[in-house]
C-alpha positions as CSV (number, residue, x, y, z in Angstrom):
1,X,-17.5,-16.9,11.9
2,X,-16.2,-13.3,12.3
3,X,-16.3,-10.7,9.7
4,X,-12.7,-9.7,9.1
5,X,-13.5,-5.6,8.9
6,X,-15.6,-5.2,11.6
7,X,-16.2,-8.4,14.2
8,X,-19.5,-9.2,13.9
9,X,-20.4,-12.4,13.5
10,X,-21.8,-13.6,10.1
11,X,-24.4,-15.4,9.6
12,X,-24.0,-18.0,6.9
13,X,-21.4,-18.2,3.9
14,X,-20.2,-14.6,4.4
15,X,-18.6,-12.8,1.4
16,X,-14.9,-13.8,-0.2
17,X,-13.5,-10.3,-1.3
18,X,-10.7,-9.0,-2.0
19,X,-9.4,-5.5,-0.2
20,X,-5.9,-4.4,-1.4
21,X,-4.8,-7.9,-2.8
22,X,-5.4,-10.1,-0.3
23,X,-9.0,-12.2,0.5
24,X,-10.9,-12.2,3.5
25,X,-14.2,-12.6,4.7
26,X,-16.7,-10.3,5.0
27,X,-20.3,-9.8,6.3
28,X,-23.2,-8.0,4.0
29,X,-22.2,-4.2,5.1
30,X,-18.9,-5.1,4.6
31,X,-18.9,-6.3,1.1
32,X,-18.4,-3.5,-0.9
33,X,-14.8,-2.3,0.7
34,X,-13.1,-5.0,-1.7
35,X,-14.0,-6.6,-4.9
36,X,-15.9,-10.2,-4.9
37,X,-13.5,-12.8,-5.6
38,X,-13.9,-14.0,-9.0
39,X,-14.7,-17.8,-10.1
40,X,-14.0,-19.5,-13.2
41,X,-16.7,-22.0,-14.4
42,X,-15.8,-24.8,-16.4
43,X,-17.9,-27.3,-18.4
44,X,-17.5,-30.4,-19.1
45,X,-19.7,-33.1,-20.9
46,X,-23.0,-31.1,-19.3
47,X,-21.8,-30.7,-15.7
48,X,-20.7,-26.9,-14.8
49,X,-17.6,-26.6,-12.0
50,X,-16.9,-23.8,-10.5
51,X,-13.1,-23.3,-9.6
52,X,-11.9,-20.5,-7.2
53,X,-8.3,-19.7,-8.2
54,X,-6.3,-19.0,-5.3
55,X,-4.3,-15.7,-5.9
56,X,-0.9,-15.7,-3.5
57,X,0.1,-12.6,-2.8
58,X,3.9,-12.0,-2.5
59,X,5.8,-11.6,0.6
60,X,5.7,-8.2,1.4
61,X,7.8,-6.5,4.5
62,X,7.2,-3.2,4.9
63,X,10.1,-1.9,6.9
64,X,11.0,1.8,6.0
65,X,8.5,3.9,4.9
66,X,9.0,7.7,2.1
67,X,9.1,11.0,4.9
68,X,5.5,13.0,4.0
69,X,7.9,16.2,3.3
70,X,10.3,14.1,0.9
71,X,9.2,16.6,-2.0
72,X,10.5,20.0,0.0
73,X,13.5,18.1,1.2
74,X,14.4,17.3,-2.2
75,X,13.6,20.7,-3.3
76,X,15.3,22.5,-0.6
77,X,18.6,20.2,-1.4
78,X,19.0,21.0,-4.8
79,X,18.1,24.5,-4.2
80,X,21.1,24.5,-1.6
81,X,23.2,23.4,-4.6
82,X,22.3,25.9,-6.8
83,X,20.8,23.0,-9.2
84,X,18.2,23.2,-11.6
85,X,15.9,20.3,-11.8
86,X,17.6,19.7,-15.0
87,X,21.2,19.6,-13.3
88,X,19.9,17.3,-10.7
89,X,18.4,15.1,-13.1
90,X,21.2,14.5,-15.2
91,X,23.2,13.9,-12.4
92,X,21.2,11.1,-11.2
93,X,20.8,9.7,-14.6
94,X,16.8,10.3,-14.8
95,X,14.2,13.1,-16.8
96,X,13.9,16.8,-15.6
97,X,10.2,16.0,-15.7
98,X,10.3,12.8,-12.7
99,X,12.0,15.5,-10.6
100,X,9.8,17.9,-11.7
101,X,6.9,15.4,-10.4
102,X,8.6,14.9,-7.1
103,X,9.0,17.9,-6.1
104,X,5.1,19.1,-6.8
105,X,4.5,15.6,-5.2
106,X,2.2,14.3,-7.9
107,X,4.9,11.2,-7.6
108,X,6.5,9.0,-5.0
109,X,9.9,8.2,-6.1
110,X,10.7,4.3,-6.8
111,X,13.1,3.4,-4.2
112,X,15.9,3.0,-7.1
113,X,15.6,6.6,-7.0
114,X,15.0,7.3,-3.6
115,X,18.7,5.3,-3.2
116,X,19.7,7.6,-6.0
117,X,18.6,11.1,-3.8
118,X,20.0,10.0,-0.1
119,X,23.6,8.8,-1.8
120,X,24.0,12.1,-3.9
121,X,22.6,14.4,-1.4
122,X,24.2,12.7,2.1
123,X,20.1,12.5,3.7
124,X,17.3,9.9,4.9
125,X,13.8,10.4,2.7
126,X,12.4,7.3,4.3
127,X,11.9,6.0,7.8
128,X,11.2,3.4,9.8
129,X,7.6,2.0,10.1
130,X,6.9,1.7,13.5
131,X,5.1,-1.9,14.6
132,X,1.7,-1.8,15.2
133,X,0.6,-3.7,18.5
134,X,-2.8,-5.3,18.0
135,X,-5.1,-4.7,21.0
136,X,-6.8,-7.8,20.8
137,X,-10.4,-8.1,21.8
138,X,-11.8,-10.7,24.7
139,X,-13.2,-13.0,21.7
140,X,-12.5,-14.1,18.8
141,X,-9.4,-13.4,16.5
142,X,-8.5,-9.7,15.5
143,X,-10.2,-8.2,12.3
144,X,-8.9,-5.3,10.1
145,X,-10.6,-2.6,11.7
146,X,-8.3,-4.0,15.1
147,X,-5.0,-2.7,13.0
148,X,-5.4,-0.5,10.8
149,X,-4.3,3.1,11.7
150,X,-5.1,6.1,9.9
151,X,-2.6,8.8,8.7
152,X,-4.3,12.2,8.9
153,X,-2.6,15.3,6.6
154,X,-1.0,17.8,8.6
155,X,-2.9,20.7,7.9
């Protein structure tokens, strides 16, 4: 068995964790990047069970992703307008003080909000996320470490 994070192969049980809602399996160095997967233990007439609950995440599809700059775009709109954050607020039905927070970028906008934004001011604030091709190594199956891509701040 494979180590989900990094490839190498494990020697014995491995680790169940869970990384960012979902379980996988993980060697020793790998453990602590998730949280052990808990058990429940049940007893019943002197003989202790142990039951792993099996957590499903939901269905998630991530197809369109919020712009880094969506906070000087929404800034730079209302600006345009000659808005206050107040104006703009009202007129998308929402506090002074979320716009407030999306402009300083201390909040992402939920997308009922987002949808709110690109109607009233005519623009795109998210993007599509491009698919990821998985190189896939000569053995075995392709671990975490195989996909996952690394978003570095524009400095």
């Amino acid at each position: 068995m494979e180590c989900e994070v990094c490839g190498k192969e494990i020697k014995g049980k491995g680790f169940k964790v869970i990384v960012e809602g979902s379980e996988i399996t993980v060697c020793p160095s790998c453990k602590d990047f998730g949280t052990e997967k808990p058990f429940e233990r049940i007893q019943q007439r002197g003989i202790s069970v142990v039951v792993k609950r099996k957590s499903r995440p939901g269905k998630i599809e991530f197809t369109e992703e919020l712009l880094e700059n969506y906070n000087q775009i929404v800034r730079r709109e209302r600006e345009k307008r000659g808005w206050s954050q107040e104006d703009l607020a009202k007129k998308i039905q929402e506090k002074a003080t979320l716009i407030k927070k999306i402009e300083n970028k201390e909040l992402a906008p939920e997308p009922e909000v987002i949808k709110k934004l690109e109607r009233l001011f005519n623009i795109k604030l998210t993007e599509k996320v491009p698919e990821v091709k998985v190189e896939t190594r000569k053995f075995g199956t392709p671990t975490l470490g195989d996909v996952v891509v690394i978003k570095r701040k524009k400095s």
